[in-house]
N, C-alpha and C positions, 0 to 999 in steps of 0.2 A: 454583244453576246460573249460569253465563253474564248476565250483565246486558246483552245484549245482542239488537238487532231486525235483522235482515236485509235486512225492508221497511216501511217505513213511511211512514204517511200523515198529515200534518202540513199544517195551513192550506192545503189544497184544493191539497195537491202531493203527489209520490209522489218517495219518499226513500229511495236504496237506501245499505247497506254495501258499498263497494268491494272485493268481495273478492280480488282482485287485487294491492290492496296487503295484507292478511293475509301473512304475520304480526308486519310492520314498521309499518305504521302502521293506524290505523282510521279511515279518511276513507270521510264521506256525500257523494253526489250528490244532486242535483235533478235528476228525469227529467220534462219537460213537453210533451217532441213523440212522437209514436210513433215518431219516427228514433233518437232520443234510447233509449228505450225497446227497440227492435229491436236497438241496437247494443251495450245493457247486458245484454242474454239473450245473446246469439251470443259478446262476449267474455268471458262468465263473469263480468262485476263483479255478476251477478247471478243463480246455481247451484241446483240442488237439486229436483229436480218439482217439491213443493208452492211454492218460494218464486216460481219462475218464474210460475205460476198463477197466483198472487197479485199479483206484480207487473207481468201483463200485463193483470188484469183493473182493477186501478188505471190501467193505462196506457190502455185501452182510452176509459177513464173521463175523465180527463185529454184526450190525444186529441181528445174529442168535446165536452170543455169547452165551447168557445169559440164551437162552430160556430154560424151567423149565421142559418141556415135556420129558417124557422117551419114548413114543410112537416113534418109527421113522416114520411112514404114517402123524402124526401130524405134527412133524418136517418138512419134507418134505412140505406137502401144506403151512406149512406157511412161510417156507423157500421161494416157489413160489408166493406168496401173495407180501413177500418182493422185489421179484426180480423185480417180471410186474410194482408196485409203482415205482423203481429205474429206469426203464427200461422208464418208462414215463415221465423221464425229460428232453428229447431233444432228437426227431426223428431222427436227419439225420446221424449222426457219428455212423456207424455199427458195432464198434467197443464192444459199450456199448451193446448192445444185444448180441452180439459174443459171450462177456466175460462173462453172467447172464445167457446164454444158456448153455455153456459152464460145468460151476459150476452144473444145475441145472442136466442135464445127468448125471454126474456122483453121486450126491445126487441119482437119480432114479435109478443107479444101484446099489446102497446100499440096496435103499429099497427094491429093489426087493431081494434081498438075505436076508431080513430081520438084515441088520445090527443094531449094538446101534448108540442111537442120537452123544455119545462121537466121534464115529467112524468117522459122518456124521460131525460135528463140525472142525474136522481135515483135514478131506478132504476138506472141504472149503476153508482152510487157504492153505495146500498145492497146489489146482489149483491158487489162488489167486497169491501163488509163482511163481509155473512155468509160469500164464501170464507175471508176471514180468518178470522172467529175459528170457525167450525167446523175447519181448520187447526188452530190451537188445541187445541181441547177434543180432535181427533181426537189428537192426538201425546198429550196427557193419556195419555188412555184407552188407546193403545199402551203405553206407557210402562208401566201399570199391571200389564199381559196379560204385556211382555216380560219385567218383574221378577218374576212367579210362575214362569218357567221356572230361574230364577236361584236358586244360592247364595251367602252371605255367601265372599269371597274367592276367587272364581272368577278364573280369566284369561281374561278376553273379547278376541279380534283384531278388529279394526274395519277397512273398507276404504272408501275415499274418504271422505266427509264425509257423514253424514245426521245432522248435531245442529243446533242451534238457527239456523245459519245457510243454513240448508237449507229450513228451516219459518218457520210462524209463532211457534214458540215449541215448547224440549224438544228437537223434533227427531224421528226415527222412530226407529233400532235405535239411538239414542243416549240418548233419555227413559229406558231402564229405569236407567241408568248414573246420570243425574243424581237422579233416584229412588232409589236407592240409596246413593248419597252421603251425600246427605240424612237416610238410615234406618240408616249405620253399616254399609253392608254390605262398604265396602273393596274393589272392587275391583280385579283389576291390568289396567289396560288396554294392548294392544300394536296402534298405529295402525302398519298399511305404509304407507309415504311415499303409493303409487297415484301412478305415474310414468301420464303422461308430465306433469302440471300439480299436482303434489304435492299434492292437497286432504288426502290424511292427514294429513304433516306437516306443512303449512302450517294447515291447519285444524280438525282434529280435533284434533291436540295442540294446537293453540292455547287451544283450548275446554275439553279437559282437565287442561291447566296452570292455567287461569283458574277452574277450577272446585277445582279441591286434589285431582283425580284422579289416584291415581298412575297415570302415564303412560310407555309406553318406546315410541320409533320406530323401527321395523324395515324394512329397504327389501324393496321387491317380493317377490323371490326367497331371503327366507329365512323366511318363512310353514312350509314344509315343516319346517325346522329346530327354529323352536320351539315347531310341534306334536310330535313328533318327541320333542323335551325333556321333554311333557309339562308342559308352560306355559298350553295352553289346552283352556279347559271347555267355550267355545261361540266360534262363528263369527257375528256377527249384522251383517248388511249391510241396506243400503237397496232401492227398488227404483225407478227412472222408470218405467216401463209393465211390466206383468206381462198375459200372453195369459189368455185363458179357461180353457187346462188348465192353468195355475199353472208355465210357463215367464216368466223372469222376467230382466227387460235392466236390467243394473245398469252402474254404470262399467269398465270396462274390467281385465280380472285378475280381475272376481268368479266368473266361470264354474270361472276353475282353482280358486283357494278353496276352492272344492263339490265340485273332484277329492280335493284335498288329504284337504281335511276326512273327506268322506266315507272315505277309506283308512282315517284312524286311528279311525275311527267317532266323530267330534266335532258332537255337534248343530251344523246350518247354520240359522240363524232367515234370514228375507227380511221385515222390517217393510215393510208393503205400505198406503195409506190403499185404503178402497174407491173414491176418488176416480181410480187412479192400473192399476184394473183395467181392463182395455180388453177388453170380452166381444164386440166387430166383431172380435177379432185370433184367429182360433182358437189359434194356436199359434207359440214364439215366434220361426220360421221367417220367419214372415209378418210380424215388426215390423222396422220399416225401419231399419239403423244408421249413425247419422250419423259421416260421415269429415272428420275437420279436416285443418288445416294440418301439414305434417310438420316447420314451424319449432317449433311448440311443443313435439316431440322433439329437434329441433338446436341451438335456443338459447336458449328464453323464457327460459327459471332461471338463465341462466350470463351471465356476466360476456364468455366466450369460447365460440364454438360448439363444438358436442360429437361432432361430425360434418364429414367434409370438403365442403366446396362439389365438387356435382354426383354425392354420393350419393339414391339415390330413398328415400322415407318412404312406410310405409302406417299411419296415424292413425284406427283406428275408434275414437271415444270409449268407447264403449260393446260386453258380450258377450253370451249370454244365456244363462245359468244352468238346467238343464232340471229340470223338477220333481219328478224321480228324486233328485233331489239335496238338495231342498228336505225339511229335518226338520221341521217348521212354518212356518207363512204367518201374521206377526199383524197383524192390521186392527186396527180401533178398536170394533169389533164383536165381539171374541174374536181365539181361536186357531185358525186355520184349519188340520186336520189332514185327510191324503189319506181318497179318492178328491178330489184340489181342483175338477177340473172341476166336480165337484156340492157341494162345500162352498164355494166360492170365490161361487157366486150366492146362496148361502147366509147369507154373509158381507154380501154387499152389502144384501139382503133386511134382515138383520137378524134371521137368524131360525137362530142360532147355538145348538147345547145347551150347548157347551163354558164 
């Protein structure tokens, strides 16, 4: 696979890959302020639910470093001051809250026993850890579940980026791919670019060129086509936040995908962490979708704008995928198959037959 970390934590600093510059160069940052940190989530030099997670709960970590307070009630609200700021730089991937909520519990059971700020400082860096490498082990263990759905020479379509630069390592509907690789099992993978900030083919094929996966990049709108050909076996995407009945908010075009798919009757997998399930959201009406800039349709990728000055732009990043659509749901916990509203808690529990 990939030799490559997304986030990483290095001499009491938090270090991200720019992914931005993908697929021209591979330059790291040093992130050490939460501004620093807010502006690396929000401009994408740092993508993907779980890596976001990770990276803010490092940041969170960082952040609170320095601070001079001996009070831990002090430490604490402002530890929380830190998180809601970080917490507010991209609604949709639930991940980023997961991971600030997370941190911020266990800070509050400090305080409540009255511990030292030093105490409270450690524990930050320790959750920060175990998000990491449960991350990890979780994409593992996807990986595993997504390659028994698989045959040796399959055509898999991939949309946006969920591999290794997304995670802590593997990746989600990408791990069974490098897993495969691995075991000879050849497959042909067809990344759509995922306009409007091309994570396909800026990063997905990145990832599967650097891996010796045969790779072909297809743009948007001919997904149809080379289902259509009979080119592909399965559809497997990622997910930022997934509702409690297994509606599920992926990047932007995956919803059609699952029309698509579903026509020619193409398994559609959704690699989901249980981490990234949101059982507050009943349904996925109710998850909030974030809208960017409409520059990043007119001109981030071009040399020259793609659009005249004083056309209007509607930029939801994100769509949501309905559960009717979804052929399987795989966590790291198994393969989640319908009714999800009652496997999907199932799943999280741990208490899977599949």
């Amino acid at each position: 696979m990939v030799e490559v970390t997304a986030v990483k934590f290095e001499d009491d600093k938090l270090v991200i890959l720019d992914q931005t510059k993908l697929p021209g160069r591979e330059e790291y940052v040093t992130l050490e302020t939460k501004e620093g940190v807010w502006d690396a989530i929000k401009k994408l030099m740092v993508r993907g639910a779980p890596a976001i997670g990770i990276a803010a709960a490092y940041g969170l970590y960082v952040t609170m470093r320095d601070s001079e307070t001996a009070d831990i009630h002090e430490f604490v609200s402002r530890a929380q001051e830190a998180a809601d700021y970080l917490n507010s730089s991209r609604p949709t991937a639930v991940n980023l809250s997961w991971a600030l909520k997370r941190q911020m519990k266990a800070l509050r059971e400090l305080e409540s026993q009255e511990k030292s700020v030093d105490e409270a400082k450690q524990t930050l860096l320790e959750v920060a850890d175990q998000i990491r490498q449960e991350d990890e082990d979780s994409c593992k263990a996807m990986g595993e579940y997504g390659l028994s759905l698989l045959k040796p020479g399959m055509g898999i379509l991939t949309h946006c980026n969920a591999g290794t630069l997304a995670t802590a390592k593997y990746g989600t509907s990408i791990a069974p791919l490098y897993l495969g690789q691995e075991r000879g099992y050849n497959f042909r993978v067809f990344s759509d670019e995922t306009r409007p900030l091309l994570q396909g083919a800026r990063l997905t094929a990145w990832e599967m060129v650097k891996a010796g996966i045969d790779e072909t990049v297809i743009c948007d709108n001919m997904a149809y086509t080379v289902m259509k050909k009979g080119w592909i076996d399965a559809v497997m995407v990622g997910c930022d936040r997934m509702a409690a009945n297994g509606d599920g908010a992926n990047k932007i075009g995956t919803a059609g995908l699952s029309v698509i798919a579903k026509s020619f009757g193409i398994p559609f997998y959704m690699f989901v962490p249980t981490s990234t399930i949101d059982f507050d959201t009943p349904t996925g009406d109710d998850i909030t979708i974030e809208l960017r800039d409409g520059e990043e349709i007119r001109s981030l990728w071009y040399a020259e704008p793609q659009a005249p000055e004083g056309a209007k732009f509607f930029n939801p990043a994100f769509d949501v995928t309905p559960a009717e659509n979804i052929t399987a749901i795989i966590t790291e916990n198994g393969i989640v198959r319908p009714p999800f509203s009652e496997n999907l808690r199932k799943a999280a529990e741990n208490r899977l037959e599949d």
